[in-house]
N, C-alpha and C positions, 0 to 999 in steps of 0.2 A: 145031490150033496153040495152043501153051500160052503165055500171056506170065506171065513172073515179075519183081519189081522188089522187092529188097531195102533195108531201111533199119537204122541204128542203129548202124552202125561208130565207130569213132573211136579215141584214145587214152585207155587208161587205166593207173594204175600198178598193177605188179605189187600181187596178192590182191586187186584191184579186182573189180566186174562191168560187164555190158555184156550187154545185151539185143537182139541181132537177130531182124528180122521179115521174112516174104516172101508178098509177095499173089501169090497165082496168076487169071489170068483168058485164056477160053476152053478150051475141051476139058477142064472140069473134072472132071466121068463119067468120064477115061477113066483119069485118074492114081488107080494102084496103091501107088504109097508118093512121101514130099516129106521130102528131106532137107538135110543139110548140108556140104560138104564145104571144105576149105579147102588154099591151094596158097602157099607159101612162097619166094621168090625159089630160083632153080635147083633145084628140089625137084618131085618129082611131088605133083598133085592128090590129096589122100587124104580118106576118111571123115571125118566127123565124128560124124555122128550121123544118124539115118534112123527116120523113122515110120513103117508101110506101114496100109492100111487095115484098121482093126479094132483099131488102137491098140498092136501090138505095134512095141516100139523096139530100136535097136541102137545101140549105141556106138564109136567108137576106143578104144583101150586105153588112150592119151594122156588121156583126157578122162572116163572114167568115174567117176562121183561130183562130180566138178563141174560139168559141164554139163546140161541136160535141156532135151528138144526137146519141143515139143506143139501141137498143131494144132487149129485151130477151124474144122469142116467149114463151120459157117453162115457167117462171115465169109471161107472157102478164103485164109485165113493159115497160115504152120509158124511158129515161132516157136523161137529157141535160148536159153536162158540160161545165160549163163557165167560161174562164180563162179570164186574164187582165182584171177584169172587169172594165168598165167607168162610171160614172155618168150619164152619157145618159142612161144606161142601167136600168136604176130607173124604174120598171112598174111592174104591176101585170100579172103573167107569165101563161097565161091558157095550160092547154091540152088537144090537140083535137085528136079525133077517125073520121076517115073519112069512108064512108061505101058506097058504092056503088049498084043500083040493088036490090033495087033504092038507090040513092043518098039523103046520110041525114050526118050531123054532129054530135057528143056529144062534151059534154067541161064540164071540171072540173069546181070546184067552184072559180078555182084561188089561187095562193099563190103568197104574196108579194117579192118581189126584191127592195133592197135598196142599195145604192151603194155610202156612203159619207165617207167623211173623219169625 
């Protein structure tokens, strides 16, 4: 069982940034990649951004070049930072634990993103 609790949501104005974070605790052996994903009023859940073990990263196409994810195995944090942010980027930003062997997901409770003038 994986517990995840995100912080560092909030408002900010467009080209602003904003820094979220996600502690993972238990079954941390067993998580394979710790990402980010975010889900926007009537809209599917989609990528964000994704670590997997060994440091290789992935992106959304939305968000490449301004955002970057990074994880610190000793403190079992991911970490997102998002620069220029846009309006579009408006959604509640989950964090996932991906686990493999067998293959199962955790997600935080969600922290909001707001991105207006």
């Amino acid at each position: 069982q994986v517990q995840l609790v995100e912080s560092g949501g909030g408002l900010v104005q467009p080209g602003g940034t904003l820094r979220l974070s996600c502690a993972a605790a238990g079954g941390i052996s067993s998580i394979y990649a710790m990402g980010w994903y975010h889900q926007a009023p009537g809209k599917q859940r989609e990528l964000v951004a994704v670590i997997i073990n060994g440091g290789r990263t992935n992106y959304g196409d939305r968000v490449k070049g301004r955002f970057a994810i990074s994880r610190d195995n000793a403190k079992n944090t991911v970490s997102l930072q998002m620069n220029s942010l846009k309006p579009e980027d408006t959604a509640v930003y989950y964090c996932n634990a991906h686990l493999v062997l067998p293959t199962k997901d955790y997600w935080g409770q969600g922290t909001q993103v707001t991105v207006s003038s």
